[in-house]
C-alpha positions in Angstrom: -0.3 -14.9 -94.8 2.1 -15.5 -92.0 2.6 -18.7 -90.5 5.6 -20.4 -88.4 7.6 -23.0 -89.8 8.5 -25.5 -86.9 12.2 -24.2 -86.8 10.3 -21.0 -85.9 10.9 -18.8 -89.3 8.1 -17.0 -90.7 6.9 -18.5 -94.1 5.5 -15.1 -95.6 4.7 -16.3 -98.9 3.4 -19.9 -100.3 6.3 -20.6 -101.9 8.2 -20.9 -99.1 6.4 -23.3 -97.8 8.7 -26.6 -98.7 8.2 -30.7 -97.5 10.9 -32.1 -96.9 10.9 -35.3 -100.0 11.2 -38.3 -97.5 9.0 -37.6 -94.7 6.8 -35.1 -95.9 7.3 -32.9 -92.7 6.9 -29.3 -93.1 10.2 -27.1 -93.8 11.2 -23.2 -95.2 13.9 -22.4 -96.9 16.2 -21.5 -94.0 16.0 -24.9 -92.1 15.5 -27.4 -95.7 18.3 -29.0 -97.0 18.2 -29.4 -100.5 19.8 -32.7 -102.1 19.7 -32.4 -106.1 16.9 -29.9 -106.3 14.8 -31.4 -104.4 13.8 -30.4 -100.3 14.9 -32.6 -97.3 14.2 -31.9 -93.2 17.7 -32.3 -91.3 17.0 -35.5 -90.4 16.1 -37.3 -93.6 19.1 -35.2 -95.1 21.2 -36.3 -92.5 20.0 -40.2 -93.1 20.8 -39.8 -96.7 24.5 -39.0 -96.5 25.0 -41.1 -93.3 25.2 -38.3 -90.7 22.1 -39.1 -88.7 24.3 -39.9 -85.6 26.9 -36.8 -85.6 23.8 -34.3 -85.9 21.9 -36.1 -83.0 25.6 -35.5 -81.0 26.1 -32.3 -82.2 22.1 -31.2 -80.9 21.6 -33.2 -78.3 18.8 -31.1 -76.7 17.0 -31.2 -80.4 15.0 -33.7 -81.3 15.7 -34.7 -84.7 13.2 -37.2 -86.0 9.8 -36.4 -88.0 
């Protein structure tokens, strides 16, 4: 099994396959941000602790929404 996770990382195994708690959008371990245990996308992470607006200036070319 190899598939792509949308940040482009290969998800070899199953278990690397994470959703982010929030949204529900697909994530691996190199791009999930993980709040208390549990997996978050950037921009549900970055919603949670009240950064949504410096990532989206920091990557502006990105688009950060699910």
């Amino acid at each position: 099994m190899e598939t792509r996770c949308r940040c482009g990382n290969p998800i070899l195994y199953p278990f690397y396959q994470l959703g982010c708690l929030e949204c529900g959008a697909a994530c691996c371990p190199a791009c999930a941000v993980s709040l208390e245990s549990a997996p978050y996308c950037a921009r549900c992470a970055g919603s949670i602790l009240g950064v949504g607006s410096l990532l989206q200036s920091l990557y502006p070319d990105q688009i950060l929404v699910g």
